[in-house]
N, C-alpha and C positions, 0 to 999 in steps of 0.2 A: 462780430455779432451781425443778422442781420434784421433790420427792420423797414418792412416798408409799406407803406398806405396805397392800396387802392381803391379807388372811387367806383361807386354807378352812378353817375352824374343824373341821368334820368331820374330819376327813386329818392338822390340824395341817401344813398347810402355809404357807406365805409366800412372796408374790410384789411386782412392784416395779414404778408407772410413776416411769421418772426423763426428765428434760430440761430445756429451758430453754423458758418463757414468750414471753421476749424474740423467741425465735424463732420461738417457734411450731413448735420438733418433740422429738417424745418417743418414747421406747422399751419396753418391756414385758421385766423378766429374769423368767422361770420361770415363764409362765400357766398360768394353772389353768385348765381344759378350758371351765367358764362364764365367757364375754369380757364381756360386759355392764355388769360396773362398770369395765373398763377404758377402754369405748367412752362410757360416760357422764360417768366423769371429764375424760377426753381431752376431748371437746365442751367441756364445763364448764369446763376450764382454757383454751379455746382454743390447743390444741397436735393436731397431726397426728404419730398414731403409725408411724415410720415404718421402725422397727427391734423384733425382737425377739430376743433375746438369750436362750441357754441355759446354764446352769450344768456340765449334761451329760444326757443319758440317764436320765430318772428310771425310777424301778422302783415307785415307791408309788401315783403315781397318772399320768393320761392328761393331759398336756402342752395348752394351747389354742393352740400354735405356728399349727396349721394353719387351723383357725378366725380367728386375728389377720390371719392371711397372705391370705385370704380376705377377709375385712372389710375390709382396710384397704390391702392392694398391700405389706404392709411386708417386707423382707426378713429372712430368718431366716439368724442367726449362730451357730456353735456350731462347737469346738474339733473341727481336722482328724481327731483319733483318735475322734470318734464318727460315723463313718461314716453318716450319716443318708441315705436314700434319696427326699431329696427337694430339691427345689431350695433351695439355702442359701450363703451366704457362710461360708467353712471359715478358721480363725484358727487363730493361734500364742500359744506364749506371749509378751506385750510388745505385742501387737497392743493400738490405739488408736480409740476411735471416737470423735470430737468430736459433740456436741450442741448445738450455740450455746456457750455459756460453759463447760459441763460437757464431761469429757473421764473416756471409763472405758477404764480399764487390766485387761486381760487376764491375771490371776495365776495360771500352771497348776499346779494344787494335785492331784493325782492320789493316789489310792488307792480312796476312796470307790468311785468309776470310773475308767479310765485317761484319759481325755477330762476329767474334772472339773475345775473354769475357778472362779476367784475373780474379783468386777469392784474394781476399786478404785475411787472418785470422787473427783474432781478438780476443785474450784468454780473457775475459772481467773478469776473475779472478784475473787474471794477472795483466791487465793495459790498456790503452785502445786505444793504437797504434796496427797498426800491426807485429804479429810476423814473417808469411812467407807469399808468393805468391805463388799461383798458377796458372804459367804461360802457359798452356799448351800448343799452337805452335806459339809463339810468341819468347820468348828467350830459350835457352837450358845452360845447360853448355857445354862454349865454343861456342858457335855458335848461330843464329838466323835457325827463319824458311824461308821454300822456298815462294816466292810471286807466284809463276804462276798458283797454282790450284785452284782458282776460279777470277779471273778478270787478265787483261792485267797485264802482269809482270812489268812494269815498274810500273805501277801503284801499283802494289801492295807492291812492294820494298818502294814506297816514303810512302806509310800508316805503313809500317814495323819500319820503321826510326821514324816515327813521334811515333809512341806508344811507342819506345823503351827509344827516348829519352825526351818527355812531358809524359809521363807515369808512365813506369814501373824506368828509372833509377830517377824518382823523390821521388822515397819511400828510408827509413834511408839504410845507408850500410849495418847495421846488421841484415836487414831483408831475410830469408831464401826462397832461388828460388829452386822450385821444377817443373821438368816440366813440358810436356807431353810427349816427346821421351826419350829415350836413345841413346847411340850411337850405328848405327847398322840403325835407322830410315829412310825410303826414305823424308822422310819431312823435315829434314836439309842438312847442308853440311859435308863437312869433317872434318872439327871444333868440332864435337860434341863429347864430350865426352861419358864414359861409366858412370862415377860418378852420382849416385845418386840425387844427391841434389851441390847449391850454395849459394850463399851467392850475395845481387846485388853489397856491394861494391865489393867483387873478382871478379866478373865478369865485374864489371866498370873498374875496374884494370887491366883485364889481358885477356879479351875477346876481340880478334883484333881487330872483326867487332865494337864495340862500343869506340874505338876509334876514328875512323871514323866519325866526327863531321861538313862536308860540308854534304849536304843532295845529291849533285849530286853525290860526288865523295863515296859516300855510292851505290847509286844504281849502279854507274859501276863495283864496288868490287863484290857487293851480285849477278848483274846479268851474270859476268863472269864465276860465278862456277855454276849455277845454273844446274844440270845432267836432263836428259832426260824426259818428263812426262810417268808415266807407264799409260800403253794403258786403264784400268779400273777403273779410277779413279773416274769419271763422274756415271758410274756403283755405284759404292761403296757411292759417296754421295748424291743418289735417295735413296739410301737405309736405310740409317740414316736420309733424310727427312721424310720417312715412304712411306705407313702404315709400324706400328713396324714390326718389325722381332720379332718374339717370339717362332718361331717352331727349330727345330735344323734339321739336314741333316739326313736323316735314308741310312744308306750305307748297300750294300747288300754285302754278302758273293757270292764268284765266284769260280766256277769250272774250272781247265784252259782250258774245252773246252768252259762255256761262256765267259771266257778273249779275248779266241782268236776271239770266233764271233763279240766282241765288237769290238775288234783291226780292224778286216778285213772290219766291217761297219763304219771304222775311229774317234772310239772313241779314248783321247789321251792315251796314257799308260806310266804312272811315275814310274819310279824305285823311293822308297824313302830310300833304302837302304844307304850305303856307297860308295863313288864315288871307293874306291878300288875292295865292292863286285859287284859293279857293271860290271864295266871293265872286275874282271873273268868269268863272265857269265849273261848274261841277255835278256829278250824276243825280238829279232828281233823289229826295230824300236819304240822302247821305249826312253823315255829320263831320265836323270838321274837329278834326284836334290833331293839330300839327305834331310831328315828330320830331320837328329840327330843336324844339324849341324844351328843357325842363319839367318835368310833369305830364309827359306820355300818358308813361302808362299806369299811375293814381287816375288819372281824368276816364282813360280806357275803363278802367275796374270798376267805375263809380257807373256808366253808361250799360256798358256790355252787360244783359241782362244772364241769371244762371241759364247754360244750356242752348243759350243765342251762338246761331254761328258765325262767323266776321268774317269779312271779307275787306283786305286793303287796297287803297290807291294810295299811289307815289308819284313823283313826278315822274320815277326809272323805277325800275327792277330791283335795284338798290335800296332805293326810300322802302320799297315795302317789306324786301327780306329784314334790314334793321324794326322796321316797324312789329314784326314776328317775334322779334327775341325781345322785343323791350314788351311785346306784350303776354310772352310767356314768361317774364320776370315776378308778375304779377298775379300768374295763375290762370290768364286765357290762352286757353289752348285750342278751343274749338275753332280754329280758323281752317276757313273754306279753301281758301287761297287767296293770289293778291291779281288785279290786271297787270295780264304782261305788256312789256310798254309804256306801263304808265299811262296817265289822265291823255297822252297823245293818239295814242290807241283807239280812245274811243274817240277824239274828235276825228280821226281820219275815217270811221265809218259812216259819219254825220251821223250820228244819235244823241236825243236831245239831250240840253244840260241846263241848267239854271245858274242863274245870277241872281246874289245878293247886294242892295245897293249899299255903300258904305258912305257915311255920315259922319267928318270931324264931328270935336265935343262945341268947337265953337259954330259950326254949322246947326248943331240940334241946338245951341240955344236959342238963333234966329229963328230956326223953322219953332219953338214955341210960341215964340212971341209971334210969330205970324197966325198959329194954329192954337192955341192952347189946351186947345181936346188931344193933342198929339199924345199918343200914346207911350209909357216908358217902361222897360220889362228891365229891374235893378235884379242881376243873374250872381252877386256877389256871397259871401258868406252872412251868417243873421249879427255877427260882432262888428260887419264892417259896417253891416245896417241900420243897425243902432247907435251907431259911433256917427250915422249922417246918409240922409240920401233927400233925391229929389223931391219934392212936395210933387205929389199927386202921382209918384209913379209906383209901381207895382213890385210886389218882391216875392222873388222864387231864385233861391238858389238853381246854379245850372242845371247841376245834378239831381234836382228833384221834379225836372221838367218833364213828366211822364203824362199829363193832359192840360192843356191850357189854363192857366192860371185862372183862379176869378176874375171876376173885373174885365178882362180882354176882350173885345171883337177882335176877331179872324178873318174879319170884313176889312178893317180899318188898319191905316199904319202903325207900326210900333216900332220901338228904336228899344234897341236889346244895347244895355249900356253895361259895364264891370266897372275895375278900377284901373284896366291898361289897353284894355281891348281884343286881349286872347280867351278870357271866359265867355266876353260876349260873344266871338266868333263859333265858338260851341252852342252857347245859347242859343243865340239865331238861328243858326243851324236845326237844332233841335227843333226850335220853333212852327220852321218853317215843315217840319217834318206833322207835327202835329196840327197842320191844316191852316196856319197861316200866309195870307196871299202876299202881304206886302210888308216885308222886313226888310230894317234896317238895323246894320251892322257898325256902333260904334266907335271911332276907330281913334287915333291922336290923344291916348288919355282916358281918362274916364268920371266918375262920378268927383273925387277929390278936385280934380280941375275945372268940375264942370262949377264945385260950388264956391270954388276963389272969389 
């Protein structure tokens, strides 16, 4: 049999080739838009991918349904209620696809989406229960998924509940939950782990939210945490209805004096360097949000306005072609090109660049106490806000930094604080971009340590 998990680490997603060796064919549940370790496994394992299989409708990132279906002739399956606009075989719940020995079951688990599809497996060599699920945004380890991206959240909370518990927690304990996310996903809550795979009894065990056994007193839990919707969502799951996506992003190589034309005709310009090389030096109102680092390209989707066109820096040529593909994972495609060269490029023509100053947490507490007009721009989400921040500073999520906060002089310092110091570095960014002279970038930590 085979099974194996790959990751988009960036995204926190999870995908799945499964089949039988013996036979020689295998399947793809929930690709991620780059096919390339699906098609080199595939080879490897000697198996012909000949089905791909959907979960539902994602909304976080761009599906490689159409790309597989292209490389390979394989036929694309996905549950009747997601109307997809493209050629597919449409299922029910109970619906059965044999793989050589392996056999997966169709479990319509709805809320997440009204289409949302559990697969069950079924080693029929083995025995003729099932051995794991595959639950993709339905349960996680540790946590559930969110209801509000595609129907009324409350509603979608009581379809979450119901699948959770007539469902999925009605399969044996020992049967092995593997999901769609990781932790790091916008599609669950804080709950979610980073672990791999579960088990339903441990997570019947010891995952809060399914304790939670009144169905009302479940939607109040789930809809209390529920974080913001990112602005592109609706974008991204037009995109997975079809027609397929099958072409990739062709990024152009830039000269910084096409950078700067782009910049000046308000194209966006991303540093995707390191939030520290950033801060030493970088192109006048550019924003920072590093690539090296988990959460690319949600932080890209949340900024990149519709119809904005992007332009990347990297430290090489490198950083910004990855930068490309992690940000047409998520449905930006409008990219200008990146500088060729990298951020070195444009220092060897001598054109100007800015510096942001950076500020430990225990440095801005002395600068208050020296100042206490000092200015604090809290860039975190509104639960982390609530849950604590600093007396007298200011709150604006990052991603909602579209004109100066109230409260702010543009005249005056301000210290853009998070809870680790990579939102701040966007923040500030942003900040500075919206006419502010002197920012500060907090860095060593952030608001939890500043309030120890």
């Amino acid at each position: 049999m085979v099974f194996r998990q790959i990751t988009h680490d960036d995204l926190g997603c999870a995908s799945y080739l499964i089949g039988d060796e013996d036979a020689g064919v295998a399947a793809v549940v929930d690709p991620r838009l780059e096919i390339g370790d699906y098609l080199r496994l595939a080879r490897y394992l000697g198996v012909a991918i000949e089905h791909v299989l959907e979960t539902h409708n994602h909304a976080d990132h761009v599906s490689g349904h159409g790309r597989l279906a292209a490389a390979t002739g394989a036929t694309i399956h996905v549950h009747r209620l997601a109307e997809p606009h493209y050629a597919h075989e449409p299922f029910d719940d109970g619906w059965e696809l044999a793989l050589g020995a392996l056999r997966v079951r169709a479990l319509h688990t709805p809320g997440h989406r009204p289409e949302h599809t559990a697969f069950a497996l079924i080693d029929e060599a083995r025995g003729p229960e099932p051995w794991a699920v595959l639950t993709g945004d339905t349960l996680f380890v540790g946590d559930i998924a969110r209801p509000d991206l595609a129907i009324e959240k409350e509603e979608g909370a009581r379809g979450i509940f119901r699948s959770l518990q007539q469902r999925l927690l009605d399969l044996p304990p020992e049967v092995e939950v593997w999901p769609g996310h990781l932790g790091g996903s916008m599609c669950g809550g804080p709950g979610m782990d980073m672990k791999i795979a579960s088990t339903i009894g441990y997570e019947r065990a010891h995952n809060a939210l399914l304790q939670v056994r009144n169905e009302d007193d479940f939607v109040t839990r789930v809809l209390g945490s529920v974080g913001p919707q990112p602005p592109n969502f609706r974008n991204i799951v037009a995109l997975n209805r079809g027609p397929l996506v099958t072409d990739g992003v062709d990024a152009q190589p830039l000269t910084p004096r096409q950078v700067e034309l782009h910049r000046t005709d308000g194209a966006l310009v991303v540093d995707v360097r390191t939030e520290l090389q950033f801060d030493d030096a970088h192109l006048p109102d550019s924003v920072c949000i590093t690539a090296l680092r988990a959460g690319f390209g949600t932080r890209l989707a949340w900024i990149a306005g519709p119809g904005q066109r992007v332009v990347f820096i990297g430290r090489d040529d490198g950083d910004a072609a990855q930068a490309v593909k992690l940000a047409a994972a998520v449905g930006v495609t409008d990219v200008a090109g990146y500088l060729a060269g990298g951020m070195t490029s444009w220092r060897e023509e001598q054109r100007a660049v800015r510096r942001t100053e950076r500020v430990d947490v225990s440095e801005l507490r002395g600068r208050r106490q020296a100042d206490p007009d000092l200015q604090v721009l809290d860039v975190r989400e509104r639960t982390e806000w609530d849950a604590g921040h600093i007396p007298g500073s200011v709150f604006c999520p990052y991603h909602d930094l579209h004109e100066l906060p109230y409260g702010l002089d543009p005249a005056r310092p301000v210290a853009v604080i998070c809870a680790s110091g990579q939102r701040a570095a966007t923040g500030a960014s942003l900040l500075e971009r919206l006419g502010a002279r002197d920012v500060l970038h907090v860095v060593g930590g952030g608001v939890p340590r500043y309030l120890r």
